[in-house]
C-alpha positions as CSV (number, residue, x, y, z in Angstrom):
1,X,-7.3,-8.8,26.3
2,X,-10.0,-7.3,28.6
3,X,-12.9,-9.4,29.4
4,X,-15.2,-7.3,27.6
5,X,-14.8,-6.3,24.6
6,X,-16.7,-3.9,21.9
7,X,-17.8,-7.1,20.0
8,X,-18.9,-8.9,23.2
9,X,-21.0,-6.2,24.4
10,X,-22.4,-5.6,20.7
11,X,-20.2,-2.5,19.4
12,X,-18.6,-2.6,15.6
13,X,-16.9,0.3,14.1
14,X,-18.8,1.5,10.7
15,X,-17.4,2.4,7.8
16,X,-16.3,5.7,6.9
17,X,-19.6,6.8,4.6
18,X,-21.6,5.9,7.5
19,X,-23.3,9.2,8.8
20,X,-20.6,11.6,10.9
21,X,-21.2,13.3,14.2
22,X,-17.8,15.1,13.3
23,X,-14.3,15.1,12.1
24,X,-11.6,15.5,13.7
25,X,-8.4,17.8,12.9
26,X,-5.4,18.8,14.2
27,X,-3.9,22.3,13.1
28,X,-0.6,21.9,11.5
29,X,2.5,23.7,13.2
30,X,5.3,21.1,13.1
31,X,8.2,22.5,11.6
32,X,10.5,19.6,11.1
33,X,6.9,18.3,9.2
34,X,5.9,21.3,7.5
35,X,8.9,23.6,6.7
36,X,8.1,27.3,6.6
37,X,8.1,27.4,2.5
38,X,5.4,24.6,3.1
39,X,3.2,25.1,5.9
40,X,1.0,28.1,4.5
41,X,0.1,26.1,2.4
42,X,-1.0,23.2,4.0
43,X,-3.1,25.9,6.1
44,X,-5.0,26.4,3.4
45,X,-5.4,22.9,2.2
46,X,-6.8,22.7,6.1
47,X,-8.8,26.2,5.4
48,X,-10.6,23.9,2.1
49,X,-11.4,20.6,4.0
50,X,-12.9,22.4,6.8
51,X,-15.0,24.5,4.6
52,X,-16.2,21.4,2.8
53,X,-16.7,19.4,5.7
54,X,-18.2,21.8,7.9
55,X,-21.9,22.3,5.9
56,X,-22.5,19.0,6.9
57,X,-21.0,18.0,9.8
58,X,-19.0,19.0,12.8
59,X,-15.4,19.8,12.7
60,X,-13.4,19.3,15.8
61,X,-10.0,21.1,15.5
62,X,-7.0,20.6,17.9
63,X,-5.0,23.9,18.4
64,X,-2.4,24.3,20.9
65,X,-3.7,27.6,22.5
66,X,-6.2,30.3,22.9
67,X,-3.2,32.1,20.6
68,X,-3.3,29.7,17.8
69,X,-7.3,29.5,18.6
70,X,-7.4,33.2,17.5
71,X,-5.2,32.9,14.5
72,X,-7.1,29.7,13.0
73,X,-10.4,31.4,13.8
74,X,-9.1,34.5,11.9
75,X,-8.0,32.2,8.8
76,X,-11.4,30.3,8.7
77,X,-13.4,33.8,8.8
78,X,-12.1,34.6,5.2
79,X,-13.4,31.5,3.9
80,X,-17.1,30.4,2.9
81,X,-16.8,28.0,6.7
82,X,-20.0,27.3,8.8
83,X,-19.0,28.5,11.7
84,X,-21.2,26.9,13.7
85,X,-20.2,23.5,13.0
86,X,-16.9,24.2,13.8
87,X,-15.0,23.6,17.3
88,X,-11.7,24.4,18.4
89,X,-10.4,22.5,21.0
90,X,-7.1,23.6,23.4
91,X,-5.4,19.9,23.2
92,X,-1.7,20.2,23.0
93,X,-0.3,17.9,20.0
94,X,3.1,17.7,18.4
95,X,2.2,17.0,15.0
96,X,-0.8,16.6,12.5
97,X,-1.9,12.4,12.0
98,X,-4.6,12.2,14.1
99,X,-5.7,9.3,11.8
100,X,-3.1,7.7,13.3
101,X,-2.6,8.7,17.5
102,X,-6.9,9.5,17.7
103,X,-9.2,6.6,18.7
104,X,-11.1,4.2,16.7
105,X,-14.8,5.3,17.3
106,X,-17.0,2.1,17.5
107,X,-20.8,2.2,17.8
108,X,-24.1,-0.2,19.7
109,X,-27.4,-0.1,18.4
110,X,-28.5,1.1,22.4
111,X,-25.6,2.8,23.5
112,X,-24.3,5.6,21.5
113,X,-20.7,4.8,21.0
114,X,-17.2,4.7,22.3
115,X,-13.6,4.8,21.4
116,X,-11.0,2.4,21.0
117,X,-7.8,3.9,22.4
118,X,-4.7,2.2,21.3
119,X,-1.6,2.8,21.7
120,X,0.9,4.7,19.9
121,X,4.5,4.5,19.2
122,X,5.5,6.8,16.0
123,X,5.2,3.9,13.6
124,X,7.7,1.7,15.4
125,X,10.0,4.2,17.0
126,X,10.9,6.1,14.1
127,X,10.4,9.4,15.2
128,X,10.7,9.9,18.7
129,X,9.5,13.6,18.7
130,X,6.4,12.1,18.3
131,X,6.1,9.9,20.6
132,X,3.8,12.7,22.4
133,X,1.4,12.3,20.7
134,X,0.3,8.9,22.4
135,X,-1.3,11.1,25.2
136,X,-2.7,13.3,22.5
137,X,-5.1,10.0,21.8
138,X,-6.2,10.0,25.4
139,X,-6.8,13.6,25.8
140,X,-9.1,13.5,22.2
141,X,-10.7,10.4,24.1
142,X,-11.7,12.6,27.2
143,X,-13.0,15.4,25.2
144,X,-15.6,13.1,23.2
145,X,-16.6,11.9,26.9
146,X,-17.5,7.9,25.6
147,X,-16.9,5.0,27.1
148,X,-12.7,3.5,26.1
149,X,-12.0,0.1,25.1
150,X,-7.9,0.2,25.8
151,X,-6.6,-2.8,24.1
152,X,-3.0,-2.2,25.0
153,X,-1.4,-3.0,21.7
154,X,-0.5,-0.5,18.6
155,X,-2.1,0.3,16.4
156,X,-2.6,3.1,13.8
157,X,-6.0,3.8,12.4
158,X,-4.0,4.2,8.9
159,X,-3.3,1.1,9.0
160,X,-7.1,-0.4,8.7
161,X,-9.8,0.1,6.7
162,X,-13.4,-0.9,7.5
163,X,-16.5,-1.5,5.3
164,X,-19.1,-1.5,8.7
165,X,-20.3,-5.6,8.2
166,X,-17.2,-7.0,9.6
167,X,-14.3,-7.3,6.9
168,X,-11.1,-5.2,7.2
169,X,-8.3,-4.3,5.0
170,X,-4.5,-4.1,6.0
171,X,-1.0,-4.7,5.5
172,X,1.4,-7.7,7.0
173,X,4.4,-5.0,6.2
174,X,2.5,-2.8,8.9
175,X,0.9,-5.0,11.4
176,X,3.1,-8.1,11.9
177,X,6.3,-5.8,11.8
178,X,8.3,-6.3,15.1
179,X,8.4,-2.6,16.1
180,X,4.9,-2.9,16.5
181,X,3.7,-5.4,18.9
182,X,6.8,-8.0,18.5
183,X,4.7,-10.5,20.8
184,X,1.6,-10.7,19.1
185,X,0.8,-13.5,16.4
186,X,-1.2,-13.1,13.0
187,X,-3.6,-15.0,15.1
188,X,-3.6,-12.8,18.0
189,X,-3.6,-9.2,15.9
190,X,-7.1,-10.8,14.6
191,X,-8.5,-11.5,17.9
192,X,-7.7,-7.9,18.6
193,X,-9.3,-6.8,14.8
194,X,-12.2,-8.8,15.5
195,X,-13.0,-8.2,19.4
196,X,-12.4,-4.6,19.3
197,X,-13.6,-3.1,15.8
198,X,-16.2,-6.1,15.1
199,X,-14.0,-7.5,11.9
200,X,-13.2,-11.3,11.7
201,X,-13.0,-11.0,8.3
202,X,-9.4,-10.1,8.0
203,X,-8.2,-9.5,4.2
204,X,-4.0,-9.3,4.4
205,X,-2.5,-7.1,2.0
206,X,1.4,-7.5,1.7
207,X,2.9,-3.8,1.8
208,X,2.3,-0.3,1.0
209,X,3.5,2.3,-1.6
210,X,7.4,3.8,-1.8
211,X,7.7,7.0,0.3
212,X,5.2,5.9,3.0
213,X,7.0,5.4,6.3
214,X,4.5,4.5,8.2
215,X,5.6,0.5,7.3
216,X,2.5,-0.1,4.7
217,X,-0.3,1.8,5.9
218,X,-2.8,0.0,3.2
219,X,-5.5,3.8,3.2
220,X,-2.7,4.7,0.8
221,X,-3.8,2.6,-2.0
222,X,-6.6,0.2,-0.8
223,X,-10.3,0.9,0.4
224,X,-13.4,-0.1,1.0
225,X,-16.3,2.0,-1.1
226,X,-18.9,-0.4,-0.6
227,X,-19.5,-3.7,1.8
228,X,-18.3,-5.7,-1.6
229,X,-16.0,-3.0,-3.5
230,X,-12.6,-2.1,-2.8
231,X,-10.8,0.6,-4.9
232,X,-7.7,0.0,-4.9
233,X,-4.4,1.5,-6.9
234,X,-2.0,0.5,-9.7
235,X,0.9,1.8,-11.1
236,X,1.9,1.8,-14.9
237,X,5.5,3.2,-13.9
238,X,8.0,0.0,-13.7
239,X,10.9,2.7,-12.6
240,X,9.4,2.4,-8.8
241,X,8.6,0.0,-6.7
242,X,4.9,0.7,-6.8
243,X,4.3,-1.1,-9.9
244,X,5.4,-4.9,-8.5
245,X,3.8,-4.0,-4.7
246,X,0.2,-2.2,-6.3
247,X,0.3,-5.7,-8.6
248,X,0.6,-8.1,-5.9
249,X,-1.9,-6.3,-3.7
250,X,-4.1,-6.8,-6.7
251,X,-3.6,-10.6,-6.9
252,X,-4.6,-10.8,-3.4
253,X,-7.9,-8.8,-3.8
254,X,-8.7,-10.7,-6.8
255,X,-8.4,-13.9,-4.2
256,X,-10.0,-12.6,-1.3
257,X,-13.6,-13.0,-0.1
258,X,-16.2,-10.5,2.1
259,X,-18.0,-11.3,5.2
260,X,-20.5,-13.3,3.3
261,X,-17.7,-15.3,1.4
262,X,-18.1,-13.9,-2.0
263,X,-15.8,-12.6,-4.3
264,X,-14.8,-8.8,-3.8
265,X,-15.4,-6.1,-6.6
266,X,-12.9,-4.6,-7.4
267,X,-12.4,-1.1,-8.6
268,X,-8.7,0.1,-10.2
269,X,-7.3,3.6,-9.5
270,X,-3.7,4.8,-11.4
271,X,-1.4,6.5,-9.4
272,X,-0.2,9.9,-9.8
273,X,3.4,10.5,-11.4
274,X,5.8,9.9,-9.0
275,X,6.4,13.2,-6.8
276,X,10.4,13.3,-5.7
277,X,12.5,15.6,-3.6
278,X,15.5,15.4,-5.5
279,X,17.3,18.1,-3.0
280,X,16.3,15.5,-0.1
281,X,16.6,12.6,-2.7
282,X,13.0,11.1,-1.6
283,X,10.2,10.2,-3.0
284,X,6.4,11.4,-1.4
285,X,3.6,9.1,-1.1
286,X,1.5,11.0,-3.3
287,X,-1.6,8.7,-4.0
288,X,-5.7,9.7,-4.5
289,X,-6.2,6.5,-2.3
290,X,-6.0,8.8,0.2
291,X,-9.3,10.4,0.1
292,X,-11.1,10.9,3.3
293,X,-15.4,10.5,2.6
294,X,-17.5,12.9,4.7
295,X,-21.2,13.6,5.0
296,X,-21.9,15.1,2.1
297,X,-18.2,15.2,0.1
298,X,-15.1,13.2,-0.5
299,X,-11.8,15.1,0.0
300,X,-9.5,14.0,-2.9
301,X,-6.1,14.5,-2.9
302,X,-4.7,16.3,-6.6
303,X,-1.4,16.8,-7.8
304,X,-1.9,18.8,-11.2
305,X,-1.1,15.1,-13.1
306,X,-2.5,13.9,-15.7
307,X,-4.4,10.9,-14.0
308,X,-6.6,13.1,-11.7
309,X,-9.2,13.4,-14.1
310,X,-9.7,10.0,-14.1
311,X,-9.5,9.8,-9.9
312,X,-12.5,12.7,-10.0
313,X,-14.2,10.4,-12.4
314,X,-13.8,7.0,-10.7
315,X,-14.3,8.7,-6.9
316,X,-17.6,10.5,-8.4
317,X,-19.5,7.4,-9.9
318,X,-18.3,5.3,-6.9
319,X,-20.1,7.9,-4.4
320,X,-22.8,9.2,-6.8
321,X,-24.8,11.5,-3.7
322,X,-21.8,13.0,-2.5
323,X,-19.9,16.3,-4.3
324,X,-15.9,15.0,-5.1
325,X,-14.2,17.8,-3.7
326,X,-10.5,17.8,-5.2
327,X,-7.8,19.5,-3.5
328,X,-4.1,20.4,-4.4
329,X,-2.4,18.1,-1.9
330,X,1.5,18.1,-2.8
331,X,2.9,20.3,-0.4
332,X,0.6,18.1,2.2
333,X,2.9,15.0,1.1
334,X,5.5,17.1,1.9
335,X,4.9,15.8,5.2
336,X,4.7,11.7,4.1
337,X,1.0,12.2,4.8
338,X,-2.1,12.8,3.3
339,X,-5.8,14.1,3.7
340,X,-6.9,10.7,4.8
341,X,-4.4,10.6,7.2
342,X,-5.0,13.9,8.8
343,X,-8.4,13.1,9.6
344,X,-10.4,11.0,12.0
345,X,-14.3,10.0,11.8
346,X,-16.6,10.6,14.9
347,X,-19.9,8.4,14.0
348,X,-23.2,9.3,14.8
């Protein structure tokens, strides 16, 4: 661990409704991700969050070339999209979850802010295509020209979920998995936690949702709204495995405390119907946990069910001052990924 870390020198990373510089993208194009039946549409789901985002915030977009520049700026130019606010950036990347390979932005009071690079291994190995996309993170950490913290362990910002006064959510299934950082203790991953994002409130969940294979990422069913509330999701299905996991996760929020010790509110979300691939005999982590909260909207994830009333509902009175902006996001599961996943906060 470096001698000086963010929390030594007074940095802490703030939550995600804390005012945005930007938000950062990357344009979909993987194949093996996004099959060709798929990927127009997740273009469009890309055209809809940057429209949203983009009235109130910068929108930094990764394309591959000046060729793909063209095309994306051709696609964004039939939409209602600020132009202005919007960037593309020539940074070569293999696939879309920059949530996941981007840095963790941390701020100081003084000094502006900086990025937490860690390191990135395709969720423990799994896909070694992606691998790649590790030196993605550095070249997204040389375009925002800040000061990096390099830890040297992995970790995915999936994986974590901040409320900005020093508590964090996430999973033992993710974090003390061996194909992550096999030397590390519980103990040690919250050194790291609390010396490089400012959280020594740790809250441990057990594991994530069925069809996530990122090994329990917890921003698919548990967040912080507030500094005290966490929504997090339930299932009334007892066919899956959801319905045992989302309970236990609920036990454990019901025990845990915040930063100040107290009891944490807690706000319940249902899941969507299960989505399945019966052709590829899998099931997609469809979830509205997923939701990604920007300057002036929340990107909510949809799936034409008959819960996502309720999810507009719940996400609207639990962010009264910002529009709920849902959007059709099966075919972006497609990909075992949502809009939360696909995005990555720049702080002011």
């Amino acid at each position: 661990m470096e001698a000086e870390t963010p929390r030594s020198l007074g940095y802490r990373m703030p939550a995600e409704w804390e005012r945005h510089e930007a938000t950062w993208l990357s344009w979909p194009k993987n194949r093996l991700t996004f099959p060709d039946d798929v990927i127009a549409n997740v273009e469009r789901i890309y055209c809809q969050m940057i429209e949203a985002l983009s009235w109130d915030e910068r929108v930094k977009v990764l394309v591959d070339d000046a060729a793909t520049k063209d095309r994306v700026e051709a696609l964004l130019g039939s939409t209602r999209v600020l132009m202005q606010n919007v960037r593309l950036i020539e940074i070569r990347s293999v696939d879309v979850w920059i949530r996941d390979y981007g840095p963790s932005f941390v701020v100081h009071p003084t000094q502006g802010k900086a990025a937490v690079r860690w390191r990135f291994n395709a969720w423990g190995g799994k896909y070694e295509d992606l691998l790649a996309d590790d030196a993605t993170g550095d070249d997204v950490v040389s375009a925002s020209d800040v000061r990096a913290f390099r830890p040297g362990i992995v970790l995915e910002g999936g994986s974590i979920d901040v409320n900005g006064e020093g508590s964090v959510l996430t999973t033992e299934q993710c974090l003390l998995n061996p194909n992550r950082n096999p030397q590390l203790s519980r103990e040690d991953i919250e050194r790291y936690l609390k010396e490089y994002i400012g959280t020594p409130n740790v809250i441990w969940l057990k594991s994530g949702i069925e069809g996530d294979d990122t090994d329990g990422h917890v921003d698919d069913f548990a967040r912080f709204v507030s500094s005290d509330t966490v929504l997090c999701s339930y299932s009334e299905v007892r066919e899956t495995t959801n319905h045992e996991v989302l309970r236990r996760n609920l036990e454990l929020l019901g025990r845990a405390k915040d930063q100040a010790g107290q009891p944490l509110n807690i706000v319940k979300l249902p899941m969507p119907s299960p989505l399945r691939l019966e052709e590829e005999d899998r099931r997609l982590p469809a979830s509205y946990a997923n939701f990604y909260v920007g300057n002036s909207v929340v990107l909510l994830p949809v799936f034409k069910d008959r819960n996502d009333k309720e999810a507009i509902s719940t996400l609207g009175r639990l962010f009264p001052g910002r529009e709920i902006v849902p959007i059709y996001a099966a075919d972006l599961v497609y990909g075992y990924g949502g809009i939360h996943c696909i995005t990555q906060q720049e702080p002011v």
